[in-house]
N, C-alpha and C positions, 0 to 999 in steps of 0.2 A: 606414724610420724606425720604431722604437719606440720604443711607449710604457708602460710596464709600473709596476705598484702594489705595493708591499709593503705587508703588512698583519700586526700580529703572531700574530693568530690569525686565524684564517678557521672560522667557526662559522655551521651553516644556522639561518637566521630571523633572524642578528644583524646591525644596523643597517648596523655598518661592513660585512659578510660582504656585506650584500645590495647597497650599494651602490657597493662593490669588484665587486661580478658585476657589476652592469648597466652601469658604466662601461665596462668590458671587454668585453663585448658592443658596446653604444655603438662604442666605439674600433673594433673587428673590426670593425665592417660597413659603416666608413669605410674600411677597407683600411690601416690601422694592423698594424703584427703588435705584438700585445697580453698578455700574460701576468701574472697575480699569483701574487707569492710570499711563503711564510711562516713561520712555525716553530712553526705548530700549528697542527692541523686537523681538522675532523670525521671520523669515519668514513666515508667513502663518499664523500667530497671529494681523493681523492687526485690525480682527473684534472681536477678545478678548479683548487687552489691546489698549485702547485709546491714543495717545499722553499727557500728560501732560499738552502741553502747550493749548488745549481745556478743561482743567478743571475748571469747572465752580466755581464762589464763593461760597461757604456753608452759609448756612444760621442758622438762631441762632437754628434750632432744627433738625440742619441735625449732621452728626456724619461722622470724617475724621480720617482714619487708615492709620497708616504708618507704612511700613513693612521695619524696618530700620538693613540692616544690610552693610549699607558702606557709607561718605560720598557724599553730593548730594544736587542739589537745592530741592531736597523735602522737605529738613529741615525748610528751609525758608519759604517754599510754605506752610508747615503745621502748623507753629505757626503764621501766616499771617489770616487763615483762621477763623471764625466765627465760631460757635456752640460748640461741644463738640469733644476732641481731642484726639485719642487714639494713641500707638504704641505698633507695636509688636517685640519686642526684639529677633533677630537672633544669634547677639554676631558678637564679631570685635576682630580679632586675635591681641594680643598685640604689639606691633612695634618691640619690642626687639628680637623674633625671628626671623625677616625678615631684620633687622639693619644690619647683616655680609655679607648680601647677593643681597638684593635691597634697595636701599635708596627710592628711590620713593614709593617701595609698602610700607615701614616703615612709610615714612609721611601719607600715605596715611588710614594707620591704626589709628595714632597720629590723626589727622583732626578728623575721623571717631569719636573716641574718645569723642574729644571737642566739634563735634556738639551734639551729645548725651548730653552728660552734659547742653548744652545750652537750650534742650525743657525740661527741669526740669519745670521751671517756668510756661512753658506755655500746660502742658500735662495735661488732665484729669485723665485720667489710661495709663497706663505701663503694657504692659502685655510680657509675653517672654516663649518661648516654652519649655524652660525648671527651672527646680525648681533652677539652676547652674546660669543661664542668669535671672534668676530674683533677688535673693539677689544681685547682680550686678548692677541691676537697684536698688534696696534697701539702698546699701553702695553710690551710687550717688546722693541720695535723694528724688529721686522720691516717691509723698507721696502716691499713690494708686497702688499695685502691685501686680499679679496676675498669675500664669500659665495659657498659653492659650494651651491646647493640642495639640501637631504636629499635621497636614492631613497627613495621610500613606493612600494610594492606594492601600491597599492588593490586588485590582484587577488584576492589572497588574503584578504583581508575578505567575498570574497561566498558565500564556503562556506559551506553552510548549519550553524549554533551547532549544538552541542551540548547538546538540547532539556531534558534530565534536568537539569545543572549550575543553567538557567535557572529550571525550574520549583518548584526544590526551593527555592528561595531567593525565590519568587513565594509568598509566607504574608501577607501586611498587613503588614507591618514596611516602615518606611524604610532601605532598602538607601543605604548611602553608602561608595564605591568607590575604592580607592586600587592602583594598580599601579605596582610599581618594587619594585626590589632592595630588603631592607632594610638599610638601611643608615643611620648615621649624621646623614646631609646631608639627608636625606629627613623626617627631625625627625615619625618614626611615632606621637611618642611625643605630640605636638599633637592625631594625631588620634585619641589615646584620650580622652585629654582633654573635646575637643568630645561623642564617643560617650557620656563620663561624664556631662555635663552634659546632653544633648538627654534620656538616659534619664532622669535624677531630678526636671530640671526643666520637659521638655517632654513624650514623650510616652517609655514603655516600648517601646513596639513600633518599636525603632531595632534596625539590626546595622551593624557594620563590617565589611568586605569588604579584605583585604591581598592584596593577588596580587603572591607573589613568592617570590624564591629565602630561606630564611630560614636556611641553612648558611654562608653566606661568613664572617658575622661572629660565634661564636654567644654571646657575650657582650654583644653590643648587643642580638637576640635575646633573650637571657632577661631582660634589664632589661626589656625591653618586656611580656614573660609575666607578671614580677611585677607590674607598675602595673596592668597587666589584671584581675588576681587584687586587686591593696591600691583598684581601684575597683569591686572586685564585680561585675566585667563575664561574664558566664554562656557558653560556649561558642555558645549561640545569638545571643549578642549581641557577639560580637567575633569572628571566623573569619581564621587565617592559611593560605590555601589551601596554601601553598607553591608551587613550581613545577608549572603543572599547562599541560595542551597547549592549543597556539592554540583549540580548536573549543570547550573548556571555558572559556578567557578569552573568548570573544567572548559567551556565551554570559550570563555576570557583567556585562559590559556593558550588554547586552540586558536582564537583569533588575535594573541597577539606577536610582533614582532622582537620583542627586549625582553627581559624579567631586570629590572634593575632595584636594587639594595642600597641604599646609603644609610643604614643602621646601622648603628654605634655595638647594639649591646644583643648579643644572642646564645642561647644554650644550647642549640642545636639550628635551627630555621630551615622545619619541612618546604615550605614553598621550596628553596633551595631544588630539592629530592623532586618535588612535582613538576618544577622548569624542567629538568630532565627529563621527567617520564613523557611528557608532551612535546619535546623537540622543541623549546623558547630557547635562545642561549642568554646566558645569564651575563649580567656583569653588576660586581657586589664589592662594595666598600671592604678593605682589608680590616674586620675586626672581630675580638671574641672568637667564637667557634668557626662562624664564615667559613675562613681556610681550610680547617679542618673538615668540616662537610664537603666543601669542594675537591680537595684534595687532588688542588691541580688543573679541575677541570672548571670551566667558563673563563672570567677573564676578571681577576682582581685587581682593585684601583686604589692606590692609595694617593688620593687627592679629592679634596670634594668639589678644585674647582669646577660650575657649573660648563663652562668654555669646554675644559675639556671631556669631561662625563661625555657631555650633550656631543660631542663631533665623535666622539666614540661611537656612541649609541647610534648615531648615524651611519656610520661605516657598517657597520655590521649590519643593522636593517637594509641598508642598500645594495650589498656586496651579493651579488648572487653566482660569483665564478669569475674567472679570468678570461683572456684570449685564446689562452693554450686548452683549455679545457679543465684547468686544474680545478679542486675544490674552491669555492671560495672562502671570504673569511666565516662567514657564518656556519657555514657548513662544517667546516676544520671545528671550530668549538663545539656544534653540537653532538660531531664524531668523539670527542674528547669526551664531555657530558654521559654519551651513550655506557664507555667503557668504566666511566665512575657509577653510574646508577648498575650496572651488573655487577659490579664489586660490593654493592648494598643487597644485592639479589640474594648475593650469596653466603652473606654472616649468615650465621646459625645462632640464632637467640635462644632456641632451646638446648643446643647442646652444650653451649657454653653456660646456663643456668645452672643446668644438671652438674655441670663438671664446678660452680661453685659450691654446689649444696654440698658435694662429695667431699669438698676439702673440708667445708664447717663441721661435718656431722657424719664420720669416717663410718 
């Protein structure tokens, strides 16, 4: 029997890449013969991720995963296919975001969309990593639906940061940290906003911190440049690292005070997961999946005004304990934070995989 995954890209360190591998893994050392295929790949991943176009037919008692999170000929390839049919739900950013800014990446979300709706008919199970991306697949119709738990790599969190990234950015300022592509949905543009206001009306010695890829879109990008610039925000006081390597992001963690969120649109938002593993306490816009990743722990806001964000964000960097000795507030959250990242410790992705496959394919 097999059970093999397509994925449309297979990329090292990414979310889907990593846990397309360790499902595969998982699968192998069940005695599965196990395979994922795709139509893009990293360099040095040739003997990971197979081409696509050598995927073989399934057979009526094999089992085809598709890890769908953008359109792709794997849509077609997997309702083509024989035996039993699964996908794993990533989520596809709405078009509307991305509409003032790229028409292409808009259609391309739109398409996204409509192919999803199209394997309704011909899907066994709908599974999606988050409880957010599964009622989603629920309101589409899909009749069997499921959480499949992220793969997190806690491993690779224990390498030691990259000491320079952290230190340089260790001056008395309140470092307040934001990680994600920029993009659109991610509404960067809030938290200049909050940056504008903490500097004029609370305290100068503020920076922003953006870790991310800042080429995809570069028209939302340079809106973003300007508002930086039309609020007098100084290189030392706004910083867009771009994409820089894990042991330098871990390291931004490490030195900063806040993790703050005012994104709109999310499918899951690992940083989320990372603000905990590194003791940042989080405070994140109420929307999309958010909640559900947090699930109680940091501090959700449902208001974007900047006033108040920003006096928030200050409390918490400042609060280091009471008179009486009690915790302070910071510490209270990222006690909170601790007990939700041990709850992520402890899904079982493979066992719960297993106990799908058992139901499809008795």
């Amino acid at each position: 029997m097999r059970v093999d995954q397509l994925v449309p890209a297979f990329h090292r360190g990414d979310a889907i890449g990593d846990t397309a591998f360790h499902m595969r893994e998982f699968l192998r050392s069940k005695g599965f013969s196990s395979d994922i295929y795709c139509l893009d790949r990293d360099k040095g991943l040739e003997g990971e991720g197979l081409p696509f176009a050598e995927f073989p037919p399934a057979g009526k008692s094999d089992v085809t995963i598709l890890h769908f999170a953008l359109p792709s000929p794997l849509t077609t390839g997997l309702a083509r296919q024989a035996g039993r049919k699964v996908i794993v739900y990533h989520n596809i950013t709405p078009e509307r975001f991305f509409a003032p800014y790229d028409a292409g990446m808009a259609r391309i979300c739109r398409v996204g969309r409509e192919e999803l709706a199209s394997l309704v008919p011909s899907v066994d199970l709908a599974l999606a990593d988050s409880e957010y991306n599964r009622r989603e697949l629920a309101d589409l119709g899909f009749r069997r639906t499921d959480v499949l738990p992220l793969f997190i790599d806690f491993g690779k969190y224990e390498a030691p940061p990259y000491g320079f990234a952290g230190d340089l950015y260790r001056d008395g300022r309140v470092n307040i940290l934001f990680v994600g592509r920029i993009a659109p949905n991610k509404r960067i543009e809030d938290l200049i906003k909050v940056a504008f206001y903490y500097k004029k009306y609370i305290s100068p010695l503020v920076r922003l911190i953006v870790v991310g890829k800042t080429s995809s879109l570069p028209k939302y990008f340079e809106s973003l440049v300007r508002m930086a610039d039309e609020f007098y925000l100084k290189p030392e006081e706004i910083v867009f690292t771009g994409h820089i390597p894990d042991e330098e992001m871990f390291a931004l963690y490490g030195a900063s005070d806040v993790f703050l969120s005012m994104s709109e649109h999310e499918g899951f938002c690992l940083p989320l997961v990372e603000s905990m593993i590194f003791g940042v306490p989080i405070v994140a816009f109420d929307a999309a999946a958010v909640p559900f990743t947090l699930d109680g722990a940091g501090v959700l806001v449902r208001t974007k005004r900047p006033d108040r964000v920003a006096e928030l964000v200050a409390r918490i960097a400042g609060d280091a304990g009471d008179k009486t000795g009690g915790a302070g507030l910071r510490e209270r959250i990222v006690e909170g934070q601790k007990r939700r990242l041990e709850r992520f410790r402890a899904m079982d992705l493979g066992g719960f995989l297993l106990g799908k496959i058992k139901e499809l394919v008795p």
